[in-house]
C-alpha positions in Angstrom: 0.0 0.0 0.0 1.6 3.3 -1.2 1.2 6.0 1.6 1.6 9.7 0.2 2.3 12.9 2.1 1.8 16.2 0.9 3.7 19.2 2.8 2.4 22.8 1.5 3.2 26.2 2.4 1.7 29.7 1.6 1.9 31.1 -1.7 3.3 34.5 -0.7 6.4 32.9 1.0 7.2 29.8 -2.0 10.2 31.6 -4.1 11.2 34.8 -2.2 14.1 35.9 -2.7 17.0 36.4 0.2 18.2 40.1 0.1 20.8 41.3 2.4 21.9 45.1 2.9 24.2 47.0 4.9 22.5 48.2 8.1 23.8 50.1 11.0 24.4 48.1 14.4 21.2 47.8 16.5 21.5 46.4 19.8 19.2 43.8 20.2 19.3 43.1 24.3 22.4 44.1 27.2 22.3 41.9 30.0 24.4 43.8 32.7 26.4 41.7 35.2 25.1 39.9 38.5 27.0 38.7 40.7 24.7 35.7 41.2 25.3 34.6 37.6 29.0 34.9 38.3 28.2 31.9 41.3 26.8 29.8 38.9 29.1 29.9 36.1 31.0 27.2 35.2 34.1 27.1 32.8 34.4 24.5 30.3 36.9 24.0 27.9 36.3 23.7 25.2 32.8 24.8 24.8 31.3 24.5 21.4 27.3 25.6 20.9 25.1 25.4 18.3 22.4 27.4 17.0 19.5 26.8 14.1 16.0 28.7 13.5 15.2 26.1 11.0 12.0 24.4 12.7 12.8 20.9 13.0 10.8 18.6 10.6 10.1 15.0 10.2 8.7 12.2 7.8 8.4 8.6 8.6 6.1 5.7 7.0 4.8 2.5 8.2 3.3 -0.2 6.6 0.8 -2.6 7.7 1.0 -6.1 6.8 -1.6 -7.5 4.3 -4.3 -9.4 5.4 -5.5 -12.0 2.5 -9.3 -12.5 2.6 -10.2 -16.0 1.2 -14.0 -16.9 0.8 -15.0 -20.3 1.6 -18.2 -22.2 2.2 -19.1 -25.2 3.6 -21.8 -27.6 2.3 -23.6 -30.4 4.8 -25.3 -33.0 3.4 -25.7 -34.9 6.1 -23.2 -35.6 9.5 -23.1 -36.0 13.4 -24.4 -39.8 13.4 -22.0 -42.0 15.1 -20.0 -44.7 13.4 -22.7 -47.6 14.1 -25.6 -45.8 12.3 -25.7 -45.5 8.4 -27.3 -41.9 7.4 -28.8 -44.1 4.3 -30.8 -46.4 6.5 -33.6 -45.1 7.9 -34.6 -47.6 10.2 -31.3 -47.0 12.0 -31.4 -43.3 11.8 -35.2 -43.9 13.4 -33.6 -46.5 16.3 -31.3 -44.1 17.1 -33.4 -41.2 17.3 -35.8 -42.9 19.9 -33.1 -43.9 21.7 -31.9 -40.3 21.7 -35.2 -38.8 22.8 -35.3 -41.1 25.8 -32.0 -39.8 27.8 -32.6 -37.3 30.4 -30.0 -35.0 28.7 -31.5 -34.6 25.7 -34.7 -33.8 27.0 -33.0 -31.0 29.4 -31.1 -29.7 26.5 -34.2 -28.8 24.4 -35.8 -27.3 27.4 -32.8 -24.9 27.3 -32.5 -24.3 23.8 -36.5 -23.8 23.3 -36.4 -20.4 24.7 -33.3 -19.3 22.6 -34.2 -20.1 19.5 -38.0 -18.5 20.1 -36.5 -15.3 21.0 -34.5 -15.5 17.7 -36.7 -16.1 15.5 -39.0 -13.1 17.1 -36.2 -11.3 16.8 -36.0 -12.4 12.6 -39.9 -11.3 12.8 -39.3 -8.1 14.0 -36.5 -6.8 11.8 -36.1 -8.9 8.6 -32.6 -7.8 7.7 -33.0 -9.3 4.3 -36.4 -7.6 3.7 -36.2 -5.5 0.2 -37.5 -2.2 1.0 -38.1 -0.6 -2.4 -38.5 -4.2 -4.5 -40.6 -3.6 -7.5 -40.0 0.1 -7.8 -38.9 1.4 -10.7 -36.8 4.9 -10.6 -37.7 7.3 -13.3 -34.6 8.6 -15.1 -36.7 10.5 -18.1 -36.0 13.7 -16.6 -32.5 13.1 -16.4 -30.3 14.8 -19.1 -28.4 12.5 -21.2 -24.2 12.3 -20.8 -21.5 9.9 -20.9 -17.9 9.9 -19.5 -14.6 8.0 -20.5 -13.4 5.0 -18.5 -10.2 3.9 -20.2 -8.6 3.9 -23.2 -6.8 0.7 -24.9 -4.2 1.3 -27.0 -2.5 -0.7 -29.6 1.1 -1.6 -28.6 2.3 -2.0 -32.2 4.6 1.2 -33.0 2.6 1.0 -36.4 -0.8 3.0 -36.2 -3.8 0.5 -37.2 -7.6 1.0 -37.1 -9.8 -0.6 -34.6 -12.0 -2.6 -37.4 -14.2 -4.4 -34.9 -15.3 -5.1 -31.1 -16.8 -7.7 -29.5 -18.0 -8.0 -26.1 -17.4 -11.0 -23.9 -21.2 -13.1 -23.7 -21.0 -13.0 -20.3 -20.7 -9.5 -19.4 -18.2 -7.2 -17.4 -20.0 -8.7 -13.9 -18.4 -12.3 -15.2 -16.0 -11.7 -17.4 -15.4 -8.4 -19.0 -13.0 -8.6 -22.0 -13.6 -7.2 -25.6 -12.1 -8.8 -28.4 -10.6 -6.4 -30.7 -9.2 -6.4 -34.2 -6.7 -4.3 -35.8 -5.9 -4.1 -39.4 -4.9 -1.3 -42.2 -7.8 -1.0 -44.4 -6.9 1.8 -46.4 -6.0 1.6 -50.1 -2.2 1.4 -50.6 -1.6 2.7 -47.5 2.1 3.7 -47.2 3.1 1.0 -44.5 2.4 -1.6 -47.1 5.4 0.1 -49.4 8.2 -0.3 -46.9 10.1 -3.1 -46.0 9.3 -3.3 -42.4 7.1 -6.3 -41.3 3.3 -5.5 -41.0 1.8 -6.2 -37.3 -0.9 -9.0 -37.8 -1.5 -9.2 -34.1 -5.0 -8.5 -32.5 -5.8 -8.6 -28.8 -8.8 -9.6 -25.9 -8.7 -6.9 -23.4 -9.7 -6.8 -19.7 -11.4 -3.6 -19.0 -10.2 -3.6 -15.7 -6.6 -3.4 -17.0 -6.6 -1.1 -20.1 -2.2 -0.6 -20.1 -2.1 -4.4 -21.6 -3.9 -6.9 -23.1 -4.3 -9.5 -21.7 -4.3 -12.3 -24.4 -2.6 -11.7 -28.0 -4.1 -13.7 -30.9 -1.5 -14.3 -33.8 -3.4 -14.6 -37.0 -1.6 -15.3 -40.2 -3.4 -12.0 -42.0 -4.3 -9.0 -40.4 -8.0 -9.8 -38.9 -10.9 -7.1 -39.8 -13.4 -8.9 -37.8 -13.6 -10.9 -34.5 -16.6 -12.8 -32.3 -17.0 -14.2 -29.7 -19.1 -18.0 -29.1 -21.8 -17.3 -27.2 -22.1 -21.3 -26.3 -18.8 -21.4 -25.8 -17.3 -18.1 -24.1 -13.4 -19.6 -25.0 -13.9 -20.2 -28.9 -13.6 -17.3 -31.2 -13.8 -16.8 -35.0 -12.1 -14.0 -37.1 -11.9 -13.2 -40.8 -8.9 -12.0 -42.1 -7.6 -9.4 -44.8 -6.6 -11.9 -47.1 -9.8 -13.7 -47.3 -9.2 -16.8 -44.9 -11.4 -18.2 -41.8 -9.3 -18.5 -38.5 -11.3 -20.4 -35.3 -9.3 -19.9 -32.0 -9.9 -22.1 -28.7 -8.6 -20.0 -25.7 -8.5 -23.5 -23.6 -5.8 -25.0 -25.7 -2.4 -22.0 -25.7 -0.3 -23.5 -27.9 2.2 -20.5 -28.3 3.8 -18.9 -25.3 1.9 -17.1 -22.1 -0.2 -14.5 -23.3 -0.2 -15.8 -26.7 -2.8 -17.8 -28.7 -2.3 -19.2 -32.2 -5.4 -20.4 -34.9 -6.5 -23.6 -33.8 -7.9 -24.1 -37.2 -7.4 -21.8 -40.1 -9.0 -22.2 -43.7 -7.6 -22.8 -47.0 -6.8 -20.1 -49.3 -7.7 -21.4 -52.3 -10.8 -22.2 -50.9 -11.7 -19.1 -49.2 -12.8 -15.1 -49.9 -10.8 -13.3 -52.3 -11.4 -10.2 -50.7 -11.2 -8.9 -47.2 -13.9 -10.6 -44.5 -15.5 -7.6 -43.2 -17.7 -9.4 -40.9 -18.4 -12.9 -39.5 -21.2 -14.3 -37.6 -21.6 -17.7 -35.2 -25.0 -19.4 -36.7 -27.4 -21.6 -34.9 -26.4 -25.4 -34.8 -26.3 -28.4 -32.9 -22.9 -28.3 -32.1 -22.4 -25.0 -31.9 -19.5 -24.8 -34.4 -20.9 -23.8 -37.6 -20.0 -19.7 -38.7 -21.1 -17.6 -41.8 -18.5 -14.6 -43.3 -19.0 -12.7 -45.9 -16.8 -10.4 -48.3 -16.8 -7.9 -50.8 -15.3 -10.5 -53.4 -19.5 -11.1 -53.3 -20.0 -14.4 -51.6 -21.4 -15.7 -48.1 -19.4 -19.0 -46.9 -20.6 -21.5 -44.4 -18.4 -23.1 -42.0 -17.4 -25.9 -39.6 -14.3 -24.9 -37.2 -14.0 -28.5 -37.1 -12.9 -28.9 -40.9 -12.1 -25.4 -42.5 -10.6 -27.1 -45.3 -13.4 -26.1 -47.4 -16.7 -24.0 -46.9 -19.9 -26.2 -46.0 -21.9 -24.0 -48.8 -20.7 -20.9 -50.8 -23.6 -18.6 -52.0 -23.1 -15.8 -54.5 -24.5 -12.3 -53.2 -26.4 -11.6 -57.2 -29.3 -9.6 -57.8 -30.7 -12.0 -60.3 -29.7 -15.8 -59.6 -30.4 -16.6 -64.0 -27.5 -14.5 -64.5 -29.0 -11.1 -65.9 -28.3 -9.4 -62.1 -25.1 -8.2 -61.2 -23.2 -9.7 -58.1 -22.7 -7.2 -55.1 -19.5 -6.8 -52.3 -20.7 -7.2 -49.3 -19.4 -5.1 -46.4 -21.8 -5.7 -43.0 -23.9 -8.8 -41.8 -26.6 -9.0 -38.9 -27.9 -12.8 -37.9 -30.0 -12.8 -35.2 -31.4 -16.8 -34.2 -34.7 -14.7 -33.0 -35.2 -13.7 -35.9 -34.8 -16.8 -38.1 -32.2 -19.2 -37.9 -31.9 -19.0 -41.3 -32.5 -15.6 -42.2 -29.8 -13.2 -42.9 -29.3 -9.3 -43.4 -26.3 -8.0 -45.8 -25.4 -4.5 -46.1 -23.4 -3.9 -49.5 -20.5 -1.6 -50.5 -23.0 -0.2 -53.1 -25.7 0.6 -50.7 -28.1 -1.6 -51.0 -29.4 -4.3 -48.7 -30.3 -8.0 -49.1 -31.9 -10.1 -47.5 -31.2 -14.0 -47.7 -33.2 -16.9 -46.6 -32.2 -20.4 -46.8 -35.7 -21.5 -46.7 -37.1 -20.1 -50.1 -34.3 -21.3 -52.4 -36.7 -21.4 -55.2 -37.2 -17.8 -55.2 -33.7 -16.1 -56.6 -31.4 -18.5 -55.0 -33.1 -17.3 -51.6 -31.3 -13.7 -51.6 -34.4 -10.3 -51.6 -33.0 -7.2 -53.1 -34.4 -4.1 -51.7 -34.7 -0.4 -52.8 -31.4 0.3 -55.6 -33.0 3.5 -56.6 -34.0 6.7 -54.2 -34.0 4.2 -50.7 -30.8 2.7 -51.4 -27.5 4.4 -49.2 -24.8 6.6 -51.3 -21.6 4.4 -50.4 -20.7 0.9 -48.6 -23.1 0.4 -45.6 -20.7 -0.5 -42.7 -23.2 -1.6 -40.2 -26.6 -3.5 -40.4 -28.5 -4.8 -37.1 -31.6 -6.2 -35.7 -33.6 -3.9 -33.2 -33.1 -6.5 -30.4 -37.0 -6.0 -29.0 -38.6 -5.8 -32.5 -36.8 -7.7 -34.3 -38.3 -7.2 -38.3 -37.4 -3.5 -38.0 -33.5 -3.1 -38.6 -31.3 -0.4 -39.4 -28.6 0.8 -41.5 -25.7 3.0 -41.5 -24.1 4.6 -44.2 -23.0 7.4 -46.0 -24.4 10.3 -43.6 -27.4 8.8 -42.9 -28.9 6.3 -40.5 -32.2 4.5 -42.0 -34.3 1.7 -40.3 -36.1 -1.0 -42.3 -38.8 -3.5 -41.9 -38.3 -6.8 -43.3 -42.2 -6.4 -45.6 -41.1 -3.2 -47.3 -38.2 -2.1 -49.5 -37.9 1.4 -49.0 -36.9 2.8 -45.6 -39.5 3.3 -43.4 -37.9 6.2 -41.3 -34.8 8.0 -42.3 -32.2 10.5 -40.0 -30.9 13.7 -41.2 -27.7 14.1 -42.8 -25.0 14.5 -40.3 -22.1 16.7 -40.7 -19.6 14.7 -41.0 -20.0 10.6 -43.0 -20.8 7.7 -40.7 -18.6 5.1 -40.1 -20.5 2.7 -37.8 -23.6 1.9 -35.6 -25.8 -0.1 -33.4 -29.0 -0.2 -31.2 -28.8 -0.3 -27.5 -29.4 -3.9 -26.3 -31.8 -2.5 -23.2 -33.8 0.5 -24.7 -35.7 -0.1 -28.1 -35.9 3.4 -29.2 -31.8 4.5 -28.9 -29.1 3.6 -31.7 -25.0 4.8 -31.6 -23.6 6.2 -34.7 -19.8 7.2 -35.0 -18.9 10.1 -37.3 -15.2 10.8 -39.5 -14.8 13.8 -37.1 -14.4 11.8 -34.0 -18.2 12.1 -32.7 -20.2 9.5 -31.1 -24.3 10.8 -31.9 -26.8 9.1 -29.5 -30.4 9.0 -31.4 -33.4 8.6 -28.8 -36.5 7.9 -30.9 -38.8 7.7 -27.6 -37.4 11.0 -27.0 -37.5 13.1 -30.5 -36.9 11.6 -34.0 -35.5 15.1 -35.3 -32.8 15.9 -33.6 -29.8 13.5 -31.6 -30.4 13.2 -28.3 -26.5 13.9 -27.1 -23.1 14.0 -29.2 -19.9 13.1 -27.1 -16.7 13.7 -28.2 -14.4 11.4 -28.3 -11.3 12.5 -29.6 -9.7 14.4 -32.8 -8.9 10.8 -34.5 -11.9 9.4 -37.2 -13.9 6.8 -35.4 -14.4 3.3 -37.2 -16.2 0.8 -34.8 -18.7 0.7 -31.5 -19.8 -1.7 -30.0 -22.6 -1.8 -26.7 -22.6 -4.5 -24.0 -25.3 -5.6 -22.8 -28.5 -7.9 -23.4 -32.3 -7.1 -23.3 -32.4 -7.6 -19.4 -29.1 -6.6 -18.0 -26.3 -3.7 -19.3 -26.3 -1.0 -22.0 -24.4 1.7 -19.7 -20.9 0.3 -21.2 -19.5 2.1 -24.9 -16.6 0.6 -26.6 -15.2 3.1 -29.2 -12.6 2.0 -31.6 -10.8 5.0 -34.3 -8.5 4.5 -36.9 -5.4 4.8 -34.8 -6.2 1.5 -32.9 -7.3 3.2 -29.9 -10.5 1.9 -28.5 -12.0 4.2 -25.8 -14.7 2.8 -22.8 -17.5 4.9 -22.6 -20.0 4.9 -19.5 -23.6 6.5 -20.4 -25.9 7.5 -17.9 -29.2 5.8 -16.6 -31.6 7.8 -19.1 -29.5 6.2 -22.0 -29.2 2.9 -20.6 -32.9 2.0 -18.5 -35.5 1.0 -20.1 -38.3 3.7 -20.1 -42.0 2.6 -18.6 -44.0 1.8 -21.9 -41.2 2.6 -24.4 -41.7 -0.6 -26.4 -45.0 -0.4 -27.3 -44.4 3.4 -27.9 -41.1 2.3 -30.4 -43.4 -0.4 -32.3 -46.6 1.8 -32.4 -43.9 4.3 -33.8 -42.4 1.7 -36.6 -46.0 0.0 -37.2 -46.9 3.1 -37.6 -44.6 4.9 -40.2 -44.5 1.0 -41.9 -48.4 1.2 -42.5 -47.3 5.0 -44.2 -45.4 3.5 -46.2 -47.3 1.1 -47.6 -50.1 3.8 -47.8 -47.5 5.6 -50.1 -46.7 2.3 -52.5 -50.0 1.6 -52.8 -50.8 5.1 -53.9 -47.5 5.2 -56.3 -48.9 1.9 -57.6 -52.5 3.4 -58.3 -51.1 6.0 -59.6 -48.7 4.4 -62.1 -51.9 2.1 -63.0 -53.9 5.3 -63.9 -51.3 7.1 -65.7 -50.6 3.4 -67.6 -54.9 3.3 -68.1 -54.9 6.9 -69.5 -51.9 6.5 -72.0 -53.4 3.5 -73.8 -57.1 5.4 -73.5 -55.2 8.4 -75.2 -53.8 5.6 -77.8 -56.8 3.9 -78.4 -58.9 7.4 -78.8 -56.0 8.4 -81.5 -56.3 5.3 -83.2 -59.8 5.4 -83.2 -59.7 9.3 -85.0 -57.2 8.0 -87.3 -59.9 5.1 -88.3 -62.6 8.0 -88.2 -60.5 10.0 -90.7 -59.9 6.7 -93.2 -63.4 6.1 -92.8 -64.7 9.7 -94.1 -61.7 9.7 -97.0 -63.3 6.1 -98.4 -66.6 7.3 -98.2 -65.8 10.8 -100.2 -64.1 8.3 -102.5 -67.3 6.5 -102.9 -69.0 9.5 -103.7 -66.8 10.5 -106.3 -66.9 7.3 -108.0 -70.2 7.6 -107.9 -70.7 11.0 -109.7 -67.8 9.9 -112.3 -70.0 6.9 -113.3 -73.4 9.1 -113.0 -71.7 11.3 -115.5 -70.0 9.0 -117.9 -73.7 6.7 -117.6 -75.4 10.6 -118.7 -72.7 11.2 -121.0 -74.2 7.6 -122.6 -77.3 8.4 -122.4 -76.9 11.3 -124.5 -74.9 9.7 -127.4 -77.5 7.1 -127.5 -80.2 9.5 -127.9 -78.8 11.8 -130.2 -77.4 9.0 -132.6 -81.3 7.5 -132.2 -82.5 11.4 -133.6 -80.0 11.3 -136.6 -81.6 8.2 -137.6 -85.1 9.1 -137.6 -84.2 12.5 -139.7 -82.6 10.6 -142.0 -85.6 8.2 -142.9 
C-alpha cells in the first residue's frame, strides 16, 4: 500500500528571494552583570554551541501487513451420526433417534434451547434484515439529461498505427467476465506501411477492462483480422476473418504458443476461401455450436465448420438475379439474429443496397431479396446493419451520412435520419432500450439518437477525440447492461465509454411506444406504394385510352376519305352513264331524220 504525504506552504512565502543590505548596528538586548550569575558559572573547555532557527521537521512511513481475505463455504449434506448408524438407512437413523429422545440429557437440552431459539426467531420477525425495502419500484430517469464519460482507453502496442475494425464483447458481461475482443488491421487503399520493407503487425488482442495498459491475451493470425466474435455457447472459442480472405477459429483453452499468446487452432484454405477482405463474421445456430457464416466484398457468403475449414460447408453468390441477368454485389456488414430466423440473414453492401437471404425459399432467386437500388438505397458501402433487439423485423442501417431503419415487408426505408455533418462510419441499437441507436462520425463524434425521446434531432453528441472513429460496440443484453460504450478510431485506440441511466434503462411503456412508432410509419409506407402503384396504373390506363382514342380518330378519318371516294366514283359513273345516255339519244334522232 503506497502511503503519500503532501507538505504545503503559503503562496506568498514559496520563491522569495534572500536580500541582504548594509545596516547600521542595533542592539538587540544588554544583559548587565550579576553577581549571582558569576556563582553559577562554570568554565568548560572547550565549549562549542550550536544554533538553528530552522523548525525541525520530520517524515516517517509504516506499513501494515496484508491481510488476505479468502471466501469459503461449507456444504452439509448430512453428519453428526455415530460410526454404528448409516445416514442411508432409515430404520437406523429412526432407532437411534428414539433412543436419543429417551436420555434425560436430551430432553433438558431442548428445554434450554427452546427459549433461545424462540427469542431468535422473534427477533428475525421483527427486523427482517434481508427484507427488500423498495422491491418492484422502478426509478424514473426520463427527466435526467443524457451524458456519458470515458473509463479507459486501450491502446494498440504495435509502433505502427492500425484501425480498430471491430469489437466484440465477452457473452457473459463485465459482472463475469469483462473482456472485448478487438481487431486491428490497415484498411486503407495502398496505404504507405504496405510500401516499406518493415514487417506488418498482424497481431490482435482480448482486453480486460479492468486493466486497459495491456492486453491480456494476444491472438496471432496469419493475415491482419478485420473482424472478431466471440461464441456465445462457448465463451473460449472465437472466429475471425482475415484481410486476405481466410477463416481463423481460436480455442482460448488449448495455448499453444507462449503465455499471453494464442495461435489459430484451425485456419482455412486459401484457395478455398474469400478473395477479398472478411468484413464481418457471424456464429450461426447449430447443434454443435461450431458452424460460422463470413461474408466479403469479393460477393460471396461462406458457411463453416471450425472442425474442418478445409473447405466451406456452402458458398452462396450475393447476385441480384440468380439466372444470370443481375449483377453480383460486395458485401461489407452482416446482422444474424437466431430470434429472428435461424436461417434468415441481413447483408449491407458496399454499393448501398441491402439484401436479404433466406435459406428457406431457395426457389425464389437462390433465396437472396434485393431491396430499394433507386432513391431508398444508401450513397456508399453500408458499414453496419443490425436487428432492433426488442422488435426484431425492424433493422437499421448506417451509411453514408445517414442512419435509415427497415422493416423486413417493405423495401424502401420506413424512417430516415438527417444528414449529419460529418459521413458515418458505424452503428448499433442499445441492447436494453428499443428506441436508442449509436452512430460514429469521420470527425471523431459519437451521436446518440433517442427515438422515444424526438426523431428530429440526436439526443447527445460526445466527443471522443480528434482521431476518425471506425467501430462501436454496446454490452449488454435485453435484461441486464447498456451503460458500457466501446469506441474504436482509426489509430487503434479503442476508448470505454459509461452512459448514464436515461440512456441505458428501459423507459415505462417505451416498447409499445417504439413499435406503435415503426407500425406506424411501416403502415405509411405502404399507404405511399399503394398510392404510387395506383397512380402508375392510372397514368398506364390513361396513356393506352389516349392511344386507343387516337387510333380510333385516325380510323374515323380513313373512314370519311373512303366514303368521299365512294362518292366521287359515284358522280364519275353518273356522268359517264349521262354522258351515254346522251350519245344514244342523239345518234337514235339522226336516224329518224334521216328516214
Amino acid at each position: 500500500m503506497e502511503v503519500a504525504y503532501l507538505y504545503t506552504k503559503v503562496r506568498a512565502e514559496f520563491g522569495k528571494e534572500c536580500k541582504f543590505t548594509d545596516a547600521e548596528p542595533v542592539v538587540l538586548e544588554s544583559i548587565l552583570p550579576n553577581d549571582e550569575f558569576g556563582e553559577k558559572y562554570t568554565l568548560r573547555n572547550p565549549s562549542i554551541s550550536e544554533f538553528d532557527t530552522t523548525p525541525h521537521m520530520s517524515e516517517s512511513e509504516c506499513n501494515t501487513e496484508r491481510l488476505v481475505v479468502k471466501s469459503t463455504s461449507m456444504r452439509h449434506m448430512e453428519g453428526g451420526w455415530p460410526k454404528d448408524v448409516d445416514p442411508s438407512e432409515m430404520s437406523d437413523m429412526q432407532r437411534f433417534r428414539k433412543k436419543a429422545e429417551k436420555d434425560e440429557e436430551y430432553k433438558t437440552a431442548m428445554k434450554t434451547l427452546g427459549p433461545m431459539i424462540g427469542r431468535c426467531m422473534k427477533q428475525n420477525n421483527t427486523i427482517n434484515i434481508y427484507e427488500e425495502y423498495f422491491d418492484g419500484v422502478q426509478a424514473d430517469h426520463s427527466s435526467e439529461p443524457p451524458s456519458a464519460k470515458g473509463l479507459a482507453v486501450f491502446r494498440d502496442p504495435n509502433k505502427v498505427s492500425r484501425t480498430a475494425t471491430s469489437i466484440n464483447w465477452h457473452p457473459e458481461g463485465p459482472a463475469t467476465n469483462g473482456k472485448i475482443a478487438v481487431s486491428y488491421s490497415i484498411l486503407n487503399f495502398q496505404d504507405p506501411a504496405f510500401m516499406g520493407d518493415t514487417q506488418l503487425p498482424v497481431s490482435s488482442y482480448i482486453w480486460d477492462i479492468m486493466n486497459p495498459n495491456t492486453p491480456d491475451i494476444e491472438l496471432m493470425p496469419p493475415s491482419p483480422l478485420c473482424c472478431l466474435r466471440f461464441n456465445a455457447k462457448s465463451t473460449d472459442t472465437l472466429v475471425g476473418g482475415s484481410y486476405n480472405g481466410l477463416v481463423s477459429f481460436y480455442d482460448l483453452r488449448k495455448p499453444n504458443a507462449p503465455e499471453k499468446q494464442c495461435m489459430p487452432h484451425e485456419t482455412s484454405v486459401i484457395e478455398k476461401s474469400h478473395h477479398d477482405p472478411v468484413y464481418d463474421v457471424f456464429w450461426i445456430s447449430s447443434k454443435t455450436g461450431n458452424q460460422c457464416v463470413s461474408v466479403s466484398t469479393d460477393g460471396q457468403m461462406m458457411w463453416w465448420d471450425t472442425r474442418r475449414l478445409g473447405e466451406p460447408m456452402e458458398v452462396l453468390k450475393l447476385a441480384t438475379d440468380s439466372k444470370g441477368g443481375g449483377m453480383t454485389l460486395g458485401g461489407s456488414s452482416m446482422e444474424y439474429n437466431q430470434e429472428a430466423g435461424p436461417t434468415k440473414y441481413l447483408v449491407g453492401t458496399e454499393q448501398g443496397i441491402v439484401m436479404a437471404i433466406n435459406l428457406r425459399n431457395r426457389k425464389t432467386n437462390n433465396g437472396v431479396q434485393v431491396y430499394d437500388s433507386g432513391p431508398g438505397k444508401h450513397h456508399g458501402p453500408i458499414y453496419s446493419i443490425q436487428r432492433n433487439p426488442t422488435h426484431n423485423k425492424f433493422f437499421m442501417t448506417v451509411g453514408d451520412w445517414t442512419a435509415r431503419i427497415w422493416v423486413e415487408d417493405l423495401k424502401t426505408p420506413i424512417m430516415t435520419t438527417k444528414y449529419h455533418s460529418s459521413y458515418l462510419t458505424s452503428g448499433c441499437w442499445s441492447p436494453t432500450r428499443a428506441g436508442v441507436f449509436y452512430v460514429t462520425r469521420m470527425d471523431g463524434v459519437v451521436d446518440i439518437w433517442d427515438y422515444f425521446y424526438r426523431q428530429n434531432e440526436v439526443a447527445y453528441s460526445h466527443k471522443v477525440g480528434d482521431n476518425p472513429l471506425s467501430t462501436i460496440s454496446v454490452q449488454g443484453t435485453m435484461q441486464s447492461g447498456g451503460r458500457l460504450v466501446a469506441v474504436g478510431d482509426v489509430k487503434g485506440n479503442v476508448s470505454l465509454l459509461e452512459v448514464c441511466d436515461s440512456l441505458a434503462s428501459q423507459q415505462p411503456n417505451e416498447k409499445m411506444a417504439i413499435n406503435g412508432m415503426f407500425e406506424r410509419e411501416t403502415k405509411q409506407e405502404k399507404n405511399l406504394e399503394l398510392r404510387e402503384r395506383d397512380l402508375r396504373r392510372a397514368k398506364a390506363a390513361e396513356e393506352e385510352a389516349s392511344k386507343k382514342e387516337a387510333s380510333d380518330k385516325k380510323d374515323g378519318k380513313d373512314e370519311k376519305m373512303e366514303e368521299l371516294l365512294r362518292k366521287v366514283d359515284a358522280d364519275f359513273l353518273a356522268m359517264i352513264k349521262e354522258a351515254e345516255d346522251d350519245e344514244s339519244k342523239a345518234s337514235e334522232g339522226a336516224d329518224l331524220g334521216e328516214e
